[in-house]
C-alpha positions as CSV (number, residue, x, y, z in Angstrom):
1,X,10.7,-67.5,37.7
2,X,7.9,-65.6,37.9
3,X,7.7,-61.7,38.7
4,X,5.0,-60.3,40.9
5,X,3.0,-57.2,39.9
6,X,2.5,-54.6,42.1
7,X,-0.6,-52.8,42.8
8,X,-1.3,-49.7,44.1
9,X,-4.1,-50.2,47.0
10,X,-6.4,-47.8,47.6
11,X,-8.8,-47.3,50.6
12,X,-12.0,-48.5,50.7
13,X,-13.0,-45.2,51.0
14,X,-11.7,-44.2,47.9
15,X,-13.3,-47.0,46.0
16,X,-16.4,-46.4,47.2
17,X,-16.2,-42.7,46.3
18,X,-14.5,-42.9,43.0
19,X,-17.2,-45.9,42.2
20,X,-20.1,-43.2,42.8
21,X,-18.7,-40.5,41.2
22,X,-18.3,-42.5,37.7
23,X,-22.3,-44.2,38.5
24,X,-23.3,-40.8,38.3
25,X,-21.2,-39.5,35.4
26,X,-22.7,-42.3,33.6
27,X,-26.3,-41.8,35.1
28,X,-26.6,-38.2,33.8
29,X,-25.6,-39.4,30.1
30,X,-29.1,-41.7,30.4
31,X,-32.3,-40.4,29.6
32,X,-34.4,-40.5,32.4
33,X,-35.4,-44.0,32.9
34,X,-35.1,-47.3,34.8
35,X,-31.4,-47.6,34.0
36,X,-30.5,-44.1,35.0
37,X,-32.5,-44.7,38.4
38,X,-30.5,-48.5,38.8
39,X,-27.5,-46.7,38.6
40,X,-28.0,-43.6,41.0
41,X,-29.5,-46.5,43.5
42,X,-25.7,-48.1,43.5
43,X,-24.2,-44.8,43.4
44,X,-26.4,-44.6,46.9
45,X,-25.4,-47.7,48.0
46,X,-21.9,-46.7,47.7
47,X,-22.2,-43.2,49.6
48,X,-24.1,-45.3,52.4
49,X,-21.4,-48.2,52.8
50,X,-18.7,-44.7,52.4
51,X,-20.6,-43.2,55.4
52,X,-20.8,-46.7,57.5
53,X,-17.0,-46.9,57.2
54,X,-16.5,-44.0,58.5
55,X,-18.8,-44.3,61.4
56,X,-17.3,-47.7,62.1
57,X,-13.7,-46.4,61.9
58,X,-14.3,-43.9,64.7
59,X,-11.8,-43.7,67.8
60,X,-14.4,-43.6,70.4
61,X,-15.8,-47.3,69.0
62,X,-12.9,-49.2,69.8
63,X,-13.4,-52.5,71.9
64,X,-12.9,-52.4,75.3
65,X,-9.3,-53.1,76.3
């Protein structure tokens, strides 16, 4: 038989921040360039779709019951 793995999930939110944080880290080893700006766009992207998460995990934007 087979045995499963098991995987630690993490949040979405953690992903997304952990994600940027690296982009970054790698960003500021480039030398100023088109690269280095690709890769602080995603880190962006990622801190907007964090932000959006949050936003759309807020009590008060529950459907109506």
């Amino acid at each position: 038989m087979f045995k499963r793995r098991s995987f630690r999930h993490e949040s979405l939110t953690d992903r997304l921040t952990s994600f940027a944080k690296g982009v970054r880290e790698k960003a500021s080893l480039l030398p100023p360039g088109m690269k280095q700006e690709d890769l602080l766009r995603k880190a962006r992207q990622a801190d907007t779709a964090f932000h959006m998460d949050e936003w759309l995990s807020l009590p008060g934007l529950q459907p109506p019951k």
